[in-house]
Structure formats: C-alpha cells, structure tokens
N, C-alpha and C positions, 0 to 999 in steps of 0.2 A: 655338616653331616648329621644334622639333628634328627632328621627322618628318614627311614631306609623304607623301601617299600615293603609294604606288608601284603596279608592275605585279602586287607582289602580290596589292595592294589593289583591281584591277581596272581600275587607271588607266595604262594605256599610255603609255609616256615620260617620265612621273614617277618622278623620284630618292628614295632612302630617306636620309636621315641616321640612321647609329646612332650612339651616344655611345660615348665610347671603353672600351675591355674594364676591370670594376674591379682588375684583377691588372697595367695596363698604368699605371692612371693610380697605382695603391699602388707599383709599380717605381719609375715617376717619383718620385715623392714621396722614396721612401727614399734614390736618386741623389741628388737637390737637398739632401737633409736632411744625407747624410754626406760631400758634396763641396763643397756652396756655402762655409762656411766657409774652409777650406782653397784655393780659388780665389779669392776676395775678399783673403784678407791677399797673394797671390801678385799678385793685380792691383794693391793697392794699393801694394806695390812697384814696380811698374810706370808706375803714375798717380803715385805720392804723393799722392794723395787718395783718402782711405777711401769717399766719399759717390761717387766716380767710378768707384771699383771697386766699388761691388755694382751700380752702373744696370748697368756693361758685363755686369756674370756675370747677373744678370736677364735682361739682353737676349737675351743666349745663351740661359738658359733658355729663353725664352718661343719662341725659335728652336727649340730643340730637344724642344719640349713637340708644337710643330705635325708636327713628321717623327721621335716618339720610339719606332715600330714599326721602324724602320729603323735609326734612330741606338743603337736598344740591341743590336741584334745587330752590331757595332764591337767590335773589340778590346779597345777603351777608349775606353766612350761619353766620359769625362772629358774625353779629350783631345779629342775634336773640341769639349765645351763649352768648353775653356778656349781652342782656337783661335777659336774667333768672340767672345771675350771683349777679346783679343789684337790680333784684326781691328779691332776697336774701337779702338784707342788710336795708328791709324796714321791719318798726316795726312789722306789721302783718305777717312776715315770723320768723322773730325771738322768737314773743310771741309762735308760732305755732313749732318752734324746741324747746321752752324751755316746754312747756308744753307736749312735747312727749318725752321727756326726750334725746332732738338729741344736745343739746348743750353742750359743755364743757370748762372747763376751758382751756382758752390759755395762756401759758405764755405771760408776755411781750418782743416785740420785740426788739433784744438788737439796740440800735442807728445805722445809716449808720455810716461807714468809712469816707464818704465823707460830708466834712463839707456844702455845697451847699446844698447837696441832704438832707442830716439830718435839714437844716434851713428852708427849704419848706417843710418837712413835720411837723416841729413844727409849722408853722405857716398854714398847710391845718388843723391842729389838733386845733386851735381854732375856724375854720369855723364847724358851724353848721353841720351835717352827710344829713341833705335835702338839704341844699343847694351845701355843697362838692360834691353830688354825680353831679347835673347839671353840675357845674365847671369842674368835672372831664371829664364828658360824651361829653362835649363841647369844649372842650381847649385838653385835650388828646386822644379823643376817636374819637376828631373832625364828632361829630355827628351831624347835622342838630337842630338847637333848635327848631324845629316843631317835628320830633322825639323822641327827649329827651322829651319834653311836654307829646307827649303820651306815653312814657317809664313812667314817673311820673305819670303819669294820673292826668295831670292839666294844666289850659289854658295857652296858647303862654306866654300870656304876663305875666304871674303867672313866667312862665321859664325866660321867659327875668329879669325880675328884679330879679329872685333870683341870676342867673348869673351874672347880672351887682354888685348885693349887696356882693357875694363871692370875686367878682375880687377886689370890694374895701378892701375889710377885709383882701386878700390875701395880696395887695398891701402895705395896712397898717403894718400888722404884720413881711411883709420883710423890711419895711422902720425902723421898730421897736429892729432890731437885732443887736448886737453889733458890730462895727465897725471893730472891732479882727476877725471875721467870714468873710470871703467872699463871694463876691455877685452874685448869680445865676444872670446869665447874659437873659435865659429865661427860667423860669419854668417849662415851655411843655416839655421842652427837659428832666428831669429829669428821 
C-alpha cells in the first residue's frame, strides 16, 4: 500500500507515498553500522546493562530513521542519536515505559572477561545514574559540558560539579579495589 494514486494519477486529493531515496536509506545504514557500537558500550555505561543499552540506541534509531532527511544535515547526526538514547535512561522516560507496559525484565549482565574493564564498571556502578550519565557524556562521549548541561536540562555549573563530584567517586572506588585486580591505566579507554 505504498502508493495510493495521486493527482498525478488523475485522482484529486489523493496523497503519493514514495519510499525513501536508496542513497538516504544506504547513509542510514552506514551511520547505525559505524556508530551503533560505539553508542551502545557508552550507554551501557550508563545503564549497566548491556541488553538496556542497545533497546535505548535502537530506539533512538528508529527515532531518527523516521526524520533522517533532516537529522543528517546536523552537525553531528551522532549526537542528537546518542541524546535521545540518553533521554531514555531519565526517570520520566522510564516511569513512562513502565506504565505503558514497554518495560521488561532484563536479565543481569554476566561480568566482563576483563578484570580492568569489569573494576570500572563496579565502581561506575556506585556512581549515582544523574551523575554517571554527565561522566559518561563528558569523559567518553567527550561532549562539551555546556551540551551535556542542556542534554540534562540543568545549569553549567549544576554539570560541572556533578562531573567534578563523579570523577571523585570514580577515582575513590578504583583506589578502593583490591590490589589482586589490575589497574585501568585510563578509564575512557574502556
């Protein structure tokens, strides 16, 4: 039912559906192929759950697939998908999947392999989920903390010290690990 006859077709007031251009939908495609990755382990910093971080970047997607004639000419399509990824994991998006009945249960995620990478996220796992997500948006997403600000919708310096307040907590909770575990040499890098 993709195409209904139009006015070209002699039918007055009748709408044409065309499908979207094949150079629009291969753009897409190449976006999601060399970003979704890289968004997903950044969300799942975020979430601590890897299965909760790709529903959010999907969602985004599917977001950004319906207005991607518009969202490609952005500075950086990226960042508007990783902001509605983001939007996602704020209480009023979650009250709003739970009471539509869009949420489920996740399992939990079995630990990394890698002892570094599994110590950073025990210890992003005691940061706060408001504050983790600035840390995360700043330090891995290396987003501007004036951005991040309004990704959060709260003042500059609202983000600065939650950012400053994470980095201590982070810093604490790696100093806190037992000496048998090895030491992420930088974080970011995880």
């Amino acid at each position: 039912m993709g195409m209904q006859p139009g006015p070209e077709m002699g039918y007055p007031g009748a709408t044409v559906t065309i499908a979207p251009e094949p150079s629009l939908r291969a753009e897409f495609g190449a976006h999601l192929e060399m970003n979704y990755p890289r968004l997903v382990a950044q969300l799942c910093m975020i979430t601590l759950n890897s299965a909760e971080a790709q529903d959010l970047v999907q969602e985004a997607y599917a977001r950004a697939w319906q207005r991607w004639a518009d969202i490609r000419e952005l500075p950086n399509p990226t960042d508007w998908v990783r902001e509605m990824a983001v939007q996602g994991t704020t209480g009023k998006w979650r009250r709003l999947k739970a009471k539509l009945g869009l949420d489920r249960a996740r399992p939990a995620d079995t630990p990394s392999e890698d002892p570094a990478h599994a110590a950073v996220l025990d210890a992003l796992r005691q940061i706060p989920l408001y504050r983790r997500r600035v840390l995360v948006l700043v330090d891995i997403a290396h987003l501007p903390l004036d951005e991040v600000a309004e990704i959060e919708g709260i003042d500059f310096g609202v983000a600065e010290g939650r950012v400053a307040q994470a980095r201590r907590e982070l810093n604490e909770y790696m100093a806190l690990r037992p000496a048998t575990q090895p030491s992420a040499v930088n974080w970011e890098d995880m």
